[in-house]
Each structure stands twice: as structure tokens, then as C-alpha cells.
C-alpha positions as CSV (number, residue, x, y, z in Angstrom):
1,X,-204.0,272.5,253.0
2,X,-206.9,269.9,251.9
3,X,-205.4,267.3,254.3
4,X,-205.2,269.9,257.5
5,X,-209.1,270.9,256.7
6,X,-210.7,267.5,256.9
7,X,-208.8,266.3,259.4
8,X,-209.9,269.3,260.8
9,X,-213.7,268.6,260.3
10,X,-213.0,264.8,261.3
11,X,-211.8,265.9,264.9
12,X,-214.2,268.2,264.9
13,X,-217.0,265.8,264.2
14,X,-215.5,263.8,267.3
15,X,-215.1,266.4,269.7
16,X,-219.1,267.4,268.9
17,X,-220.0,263.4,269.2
18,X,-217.9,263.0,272.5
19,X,-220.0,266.2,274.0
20,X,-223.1,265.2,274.0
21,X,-222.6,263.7,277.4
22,X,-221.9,260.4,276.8
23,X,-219.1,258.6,278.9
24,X,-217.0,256.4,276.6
25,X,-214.1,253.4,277.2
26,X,-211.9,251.9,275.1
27,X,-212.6,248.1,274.4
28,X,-210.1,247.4,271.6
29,X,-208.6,248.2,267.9
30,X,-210.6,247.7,264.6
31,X,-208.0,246.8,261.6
32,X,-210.0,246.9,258.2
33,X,-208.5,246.7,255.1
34,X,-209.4,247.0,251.5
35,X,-208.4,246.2,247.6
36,X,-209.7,249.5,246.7
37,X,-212.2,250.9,244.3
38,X,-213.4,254.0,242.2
39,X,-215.6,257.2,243.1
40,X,-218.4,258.0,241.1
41,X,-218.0,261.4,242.0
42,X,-220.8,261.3,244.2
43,X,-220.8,257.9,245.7
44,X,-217.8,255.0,245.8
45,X,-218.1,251.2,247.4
46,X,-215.4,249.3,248.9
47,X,-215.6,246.2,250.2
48,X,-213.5,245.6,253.5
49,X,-212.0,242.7,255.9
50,X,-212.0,243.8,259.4
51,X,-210.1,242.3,262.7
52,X,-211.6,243.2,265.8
53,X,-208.7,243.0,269.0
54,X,-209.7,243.4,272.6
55,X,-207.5,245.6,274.7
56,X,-207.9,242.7,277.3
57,X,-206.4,240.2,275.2
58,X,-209.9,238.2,275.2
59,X,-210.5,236.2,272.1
60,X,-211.0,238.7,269.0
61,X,-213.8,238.4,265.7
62,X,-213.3,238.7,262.1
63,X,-216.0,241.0,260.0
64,X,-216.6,241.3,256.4
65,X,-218.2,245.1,255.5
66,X,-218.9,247.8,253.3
67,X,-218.2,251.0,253.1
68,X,-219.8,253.2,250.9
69,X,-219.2,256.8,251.0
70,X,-221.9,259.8,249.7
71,X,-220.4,263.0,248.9
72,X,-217.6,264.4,246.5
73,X,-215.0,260.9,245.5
74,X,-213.1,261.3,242.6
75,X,-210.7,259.0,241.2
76,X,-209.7,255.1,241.8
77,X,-207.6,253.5,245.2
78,X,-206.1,250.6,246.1
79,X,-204.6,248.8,249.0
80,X,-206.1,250.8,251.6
81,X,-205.5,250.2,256.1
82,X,-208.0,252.0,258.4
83,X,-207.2,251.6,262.2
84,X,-209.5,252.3,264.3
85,X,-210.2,252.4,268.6
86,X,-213.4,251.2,269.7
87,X,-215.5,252.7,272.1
88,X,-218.5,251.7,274.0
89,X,-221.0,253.9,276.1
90,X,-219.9,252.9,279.3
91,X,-222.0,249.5,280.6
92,X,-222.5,248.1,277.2
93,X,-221.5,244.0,277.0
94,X,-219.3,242.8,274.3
95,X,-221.0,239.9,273.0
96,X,-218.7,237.7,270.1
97,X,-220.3,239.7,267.4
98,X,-221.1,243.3,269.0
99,X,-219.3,245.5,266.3
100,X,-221.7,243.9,263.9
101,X,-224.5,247.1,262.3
102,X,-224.7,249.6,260.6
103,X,-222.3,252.9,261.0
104,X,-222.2,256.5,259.9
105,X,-219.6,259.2,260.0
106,X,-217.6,262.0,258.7
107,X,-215.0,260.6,256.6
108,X,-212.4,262.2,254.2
109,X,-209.6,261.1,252.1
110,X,-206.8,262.2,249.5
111,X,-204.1,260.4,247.7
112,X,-201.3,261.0,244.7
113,X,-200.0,257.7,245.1
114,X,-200.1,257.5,248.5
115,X,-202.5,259.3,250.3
116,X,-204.6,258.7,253.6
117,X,-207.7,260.0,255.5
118,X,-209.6,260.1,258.5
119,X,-213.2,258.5,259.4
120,X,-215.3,259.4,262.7
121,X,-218.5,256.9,263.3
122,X,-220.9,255.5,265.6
123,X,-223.0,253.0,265.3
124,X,-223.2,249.0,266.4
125,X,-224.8,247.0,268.3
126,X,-227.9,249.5,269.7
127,X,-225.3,252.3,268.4
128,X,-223.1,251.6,271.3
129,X,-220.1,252.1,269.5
130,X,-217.9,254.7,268.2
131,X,-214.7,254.3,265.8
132,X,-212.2,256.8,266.6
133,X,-209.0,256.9,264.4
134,X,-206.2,255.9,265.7
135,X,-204.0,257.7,263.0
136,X,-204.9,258.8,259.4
137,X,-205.6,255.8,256.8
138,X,-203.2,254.8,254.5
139,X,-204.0,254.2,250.9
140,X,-202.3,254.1,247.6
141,X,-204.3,255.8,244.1
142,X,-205.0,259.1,242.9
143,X,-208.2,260.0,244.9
144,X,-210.3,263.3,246.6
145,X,-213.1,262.3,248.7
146,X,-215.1,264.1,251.6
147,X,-218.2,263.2,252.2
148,X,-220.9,260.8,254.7
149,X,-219.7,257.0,254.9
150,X,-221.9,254.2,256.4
151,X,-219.9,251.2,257.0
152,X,-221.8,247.5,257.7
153,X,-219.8,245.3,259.8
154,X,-221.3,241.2,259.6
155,X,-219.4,238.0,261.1
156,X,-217.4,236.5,258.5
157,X,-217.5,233.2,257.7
């Protein structure tokens, strides 16, 4: 019942972003993964390694990030994937380093051993960008979270 509800709220939250009139395309897949981490109840930090792919096979980038979540986050994960398509407002350039900024969302998660959840957010580059999920996250640990996340992307290196 929890999972249906926030993945509810997460498509939701997309469908209400995608309506505001803005015409989106697809420019590639973001691939981030974590070690994991522990909610505070109100707050958790996980640090993340992203892979940006272009759908038109151009030359990718690697970010390092952060995503910190506020809201209700109880317990500890680990390994955890989030897939994500990225999407421009129509006319923006994708520079080498364009996913890099700041982005907020709707994001929730659950797991008994292995779990998953869904993240909606927009942001970038002049907040160009949206991240739609591609499918639900996968992630091992015993966690509840539902909340606001911000996520930082910067080059890595």
C-alpha cells in the first residue's frame, strides 16, 4: 500500500511539473549509485557517483553528488541504483558539464532488505533539466523515507 501511494505522489509530482507548459526532450540516462547511509528521521545524506549517457551516443560525463533528503527517513541503506532520463526544455545546449547544479524533488523510498523508490527533480544548468525515473530505485536495508530531496551534481575528477 505504502509503495503504490508514493509512487503515486511521485507521478503525480511529474505530471503537475510536465503541465506547466513546458516542452521537454529526452537527451540521455543518468545512472547514480550509492554505498548507502542512515536517516535521521528527519533528514539523511548519501553521497553518490553518477554516469551521464547521451541518447546520441556523443561522449558521456561522470559526476560526484549529494543527495540529501528532508522529511520522514527512518532506518540505514546500502547499495542503492537510481536511473534516471534526462530532459531538457526544448533549445537548451548540452555543454560537457550541463547536469552539473543544484536539484529538488519529490522523492520516496521503502526497503526490508530490498526495497526501492521513486525521485522526480528539476534543476541544472539554469534549471533546464528534469530527472524522470526510468523505473523505481533499487536498494538494499531496512528503510521508510518520503520527503523533499536536493541532489548536487559537480564534474568528478
Amino acid at each position: 500500500m505504502f509503495k503504490r501511494t508514493f509512487i503515486a505522489a511521485v507521478t503525480l509530482a511529474a505530471l503537475s511539473g510536465a503541465a506547466s507548459g513546458q516542452s521537454y526532450v529526452t537527451l540521455g540516462r543518468l545512472t547514480c549509485g550509492s554505498e548507502g547511509g542512515t536517516g535521521l528521521i528527519v533528514t539523511s545524506t548519501k553521497n553518490l557517483m553518477c554516469t551521464f549517457r547521451p541518447a546520441d551516443g556523443s561522449p558521456g560525463a561522470v559526476y560526484a553528488g549529494t543527495i540529501t533528503k528532508i522529511g520522514i527517513d527512518i532506518g540505514a541503506t546500502g547499495k542503492t541504483v537510481m536511473i534516471w532520463d534526462v530532459l531538457a526544455k526544448t533549445g537548451t545546449p548540452l555543454t560537457e558539464y550541463a547536469l552539473a547544479g543544484e536539484y529538488v524533488g519529490v522523492g520516496a523510498d521503502a526497503s526490508f532488505a530490498v526495497g526501492g523508490g521513486a525521485k522526480v527533480i528539476a534543476g541544472g544548468t539554469n534549471k533546464a533539466f528534469m530527472l524522470q525515473p526510468v523505473n523505481v530505485q533499487v536498494q538494499e536495508g531496512l528503510n521508510v523515507a518520503l520527503g523533499i530531496d536536493h541532489l548536487v551534481l559537480a564534474p568528478a575528477g
